[in-house]
Each structure stands twice: as structure tokens, then as C-alpha cells.
C-alpha positions as CSV (number, residue, x, y, z in Angstrom):
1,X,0.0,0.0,0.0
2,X,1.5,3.1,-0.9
3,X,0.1,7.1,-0.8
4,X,1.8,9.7,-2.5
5,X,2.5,12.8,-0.1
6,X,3.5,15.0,-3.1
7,X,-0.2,15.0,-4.0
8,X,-2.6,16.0,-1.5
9,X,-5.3,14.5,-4.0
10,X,-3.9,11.0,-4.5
11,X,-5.7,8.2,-4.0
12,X,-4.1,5.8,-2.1
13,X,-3.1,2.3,-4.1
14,X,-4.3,-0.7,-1.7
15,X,-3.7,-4.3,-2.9
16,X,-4.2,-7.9,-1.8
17,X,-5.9,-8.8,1.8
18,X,-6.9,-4.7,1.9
19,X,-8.0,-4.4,-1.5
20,X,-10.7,-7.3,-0.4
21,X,-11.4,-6.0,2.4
22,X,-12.3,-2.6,0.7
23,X,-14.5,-4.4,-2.1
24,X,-16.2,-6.3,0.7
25,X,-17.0,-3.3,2.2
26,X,-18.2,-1.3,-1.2
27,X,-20.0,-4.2,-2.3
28,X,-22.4,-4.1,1.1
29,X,-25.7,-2.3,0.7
30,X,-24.7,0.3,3.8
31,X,-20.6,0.2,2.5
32,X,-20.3,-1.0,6.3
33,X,-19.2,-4.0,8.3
34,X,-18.1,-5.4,11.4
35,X,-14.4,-7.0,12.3
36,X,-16.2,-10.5,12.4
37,X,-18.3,-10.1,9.5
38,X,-15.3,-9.0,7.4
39,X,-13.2,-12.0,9.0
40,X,-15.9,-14.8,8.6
41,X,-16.4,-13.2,5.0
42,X,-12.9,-13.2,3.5
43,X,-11.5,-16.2,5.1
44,X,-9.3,-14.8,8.1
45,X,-7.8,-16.7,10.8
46,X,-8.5,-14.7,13.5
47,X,-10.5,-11.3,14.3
48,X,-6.8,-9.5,14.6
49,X,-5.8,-9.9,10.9
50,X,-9.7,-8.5,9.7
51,X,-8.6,-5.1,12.3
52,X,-4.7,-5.1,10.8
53,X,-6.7,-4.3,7.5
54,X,-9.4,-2.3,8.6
55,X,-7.0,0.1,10.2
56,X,-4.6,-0.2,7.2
57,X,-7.7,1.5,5.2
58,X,-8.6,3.7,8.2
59,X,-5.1,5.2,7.9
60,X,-5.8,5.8,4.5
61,X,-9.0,7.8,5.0
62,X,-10.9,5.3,3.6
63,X,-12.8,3.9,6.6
64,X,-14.4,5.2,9.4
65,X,-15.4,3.2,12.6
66,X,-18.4,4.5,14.0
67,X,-19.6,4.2,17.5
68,X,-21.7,0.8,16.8
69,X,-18.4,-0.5,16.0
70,X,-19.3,-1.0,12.5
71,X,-16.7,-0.1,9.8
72,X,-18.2,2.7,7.0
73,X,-16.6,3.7,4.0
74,X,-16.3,7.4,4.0
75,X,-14.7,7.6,0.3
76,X,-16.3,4.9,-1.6
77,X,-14.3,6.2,-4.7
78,X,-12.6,3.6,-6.7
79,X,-9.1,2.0,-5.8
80,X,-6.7,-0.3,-6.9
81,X,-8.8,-2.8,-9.6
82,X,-12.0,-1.4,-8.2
83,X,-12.4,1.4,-10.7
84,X,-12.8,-0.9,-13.7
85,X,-16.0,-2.5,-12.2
86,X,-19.3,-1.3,-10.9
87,X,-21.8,-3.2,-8.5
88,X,-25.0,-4.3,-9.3
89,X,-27.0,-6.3,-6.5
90,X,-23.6,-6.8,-4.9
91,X,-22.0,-8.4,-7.7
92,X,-18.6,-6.6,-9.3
93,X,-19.3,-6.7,-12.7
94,X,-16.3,-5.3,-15.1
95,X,-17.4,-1.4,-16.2
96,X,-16.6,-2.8,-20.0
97,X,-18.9,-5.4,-20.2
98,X,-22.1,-3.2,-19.5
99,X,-20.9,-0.9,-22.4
100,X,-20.0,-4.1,-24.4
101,X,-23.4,-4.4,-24.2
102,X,-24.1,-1.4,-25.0
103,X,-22.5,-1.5,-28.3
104,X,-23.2,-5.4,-29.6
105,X,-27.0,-3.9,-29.2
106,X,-26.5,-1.0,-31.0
107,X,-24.5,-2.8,-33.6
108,X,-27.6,-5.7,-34.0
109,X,-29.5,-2.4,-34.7
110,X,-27.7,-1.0,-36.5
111,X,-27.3,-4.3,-39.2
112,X,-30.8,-5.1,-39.0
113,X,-31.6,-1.4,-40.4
114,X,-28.8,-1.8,-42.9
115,X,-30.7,-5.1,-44.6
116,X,-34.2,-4.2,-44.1
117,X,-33.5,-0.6,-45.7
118,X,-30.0,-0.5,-46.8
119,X,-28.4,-2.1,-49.9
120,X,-26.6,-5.3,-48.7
121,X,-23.6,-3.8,-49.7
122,X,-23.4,-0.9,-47.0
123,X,-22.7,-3.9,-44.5
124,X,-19.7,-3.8,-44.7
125,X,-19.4,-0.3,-43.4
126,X,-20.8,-1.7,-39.9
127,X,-17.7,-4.3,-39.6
128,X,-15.9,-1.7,-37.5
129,X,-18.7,-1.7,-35.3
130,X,-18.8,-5.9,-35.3
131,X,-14.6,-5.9,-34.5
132,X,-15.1,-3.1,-31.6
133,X,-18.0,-5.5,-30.0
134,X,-16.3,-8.4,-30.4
135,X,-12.9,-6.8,-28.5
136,X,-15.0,-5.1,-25.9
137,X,-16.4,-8.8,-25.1
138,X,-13.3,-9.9,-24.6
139,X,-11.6,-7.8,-22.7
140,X,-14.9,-7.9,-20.2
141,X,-14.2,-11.6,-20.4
142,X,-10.5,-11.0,-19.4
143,X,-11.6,-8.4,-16.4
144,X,-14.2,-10.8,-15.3
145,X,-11.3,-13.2,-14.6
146,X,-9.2,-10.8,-12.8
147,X,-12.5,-9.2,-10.5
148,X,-11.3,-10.0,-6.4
149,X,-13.6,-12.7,-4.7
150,X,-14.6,-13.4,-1.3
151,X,-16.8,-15.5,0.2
152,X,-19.8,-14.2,0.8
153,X,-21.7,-12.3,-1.8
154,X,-23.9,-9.6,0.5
């Protein structure tokens, strides 16, 4: 974990056990937890290791604890491998495969239009479209792959 003190506006780059920790905590419906829910969660040992992290990210300004003893994310901004994925009903999904969608629909659209009231001809010009789909896909594929896992999916 490292924070650059040359920039006041850096944001701080957390890996491995903290990085989970962190998406554990974004992926939550209140972006808050307790030690034992993030240690049964993610697979610690013991209780100790779940508070080495959560301070580790407190030190960072990226966690508060409250006075219920709960853990809140105060900067839920994105981190580490975190900014290439958004949540949706807890689940990371990579940010490139929603707009993968995006495009393959638009592209379907976009040949069905070109048959039904296009020559056949003028397909061709929507191949770029076809290649940039088929690219996007993949690379969501790839990202998929590299998303962090923990245990439990809440």
C-alpha cells in the first residue's frame, strides 16, 4: 500500500488482503461491516488480521469506525482494480462489459436497419462496429477473470 505525499489529492493504491477487504465493504448495501463479518467473510484466521486491515484503510481515509463498532466507507471512490468494475446487486461486474453491451446492441441495430432498408452492400461499413463489439467482449471476459472474490456475496 503506498500514498503519494506529493499530492494531496492522490488516492491511495491498496492491494491484496486490503483491497478485499475494501471491495467487501463497497459491495455491502450500507458500504459498512463489522471485524467479524469481514473476517468470517474473507476467510481470516482470526479477528486480529480483519482489524490489521481495517485500520490499514482507516489510515488511509478510507474507513471510518463508527460508535456501533461497524466499519463505513467514508470515500467509496474507486481504488486499486475497483475502478474498472461497478456493482450491481452486490455483484462486481467489469465497467466494459455493460458498455460491451451497450454496443453489440447497438451494432444488431444497426445491421438489421442496414438489410431491411440499406443495400446489402453498406454492411460492410458496420464491420468496425462488429470488430469493436467483439474486443469489448473480450476484454470484459478478461476483467471478469481478474475481479477479487470473497466468500460471501452480500
Amino acid at each position: 500500500m503506498s500514498i503519494s505525499k506529493n499530492r494531496p489529492d492522490a488516492k491511495p493504491e491498496i492491494e491484496g488482503s486490503t483491497l478485499r477487504v475494501c471491495i467487501y465493504l463497497y459491495s455491502r448495501r450500507n458500504n459498512s461491516a463489522g471485524v467479524l463479518q469481514v473476517q468470517r467473510a474473507l476467510g481470516f484466521s482470526s479477528p486480529s488480521s480483519a482489524i490489521f486491515q481495517l485500520q490499514k484503510l482507516h489510515e488511509c481515509g478510507l474507513v471510518r469506525k463508527g460508535v456501533d463498532g461497524l466499519y463505513h466507507l467514508v470515500r467509496p471512490e474507486k481504488v486499486g482494480l475497483l475502478r474498472f468494475f461497478v456493482i450491481i446487486r452486490g455483484v462486481l461486474v467489469p465497467r466494459l462489459l455493460v458498455y460491451a453491451l451497450i454496443v453489440s446492441v447497438l451494432t444488431f441495430a444497426l445491421l438489421i436497419w442496414l438489410v431491411m432498408f440499406g443495400a446489402p452492400s453498406v454492411v460492410l461499413a458496420a464491420l468496425p462496429s462488429v470488430a469493436a463489439s467483439i474486443v469489448m467482449w473480450l476484454e470484459a471476459r478478461r476483467l471478469w477473470t481478474l475481479r477479487p472474490r470473497y466468500l460471501d456475496s452480500q
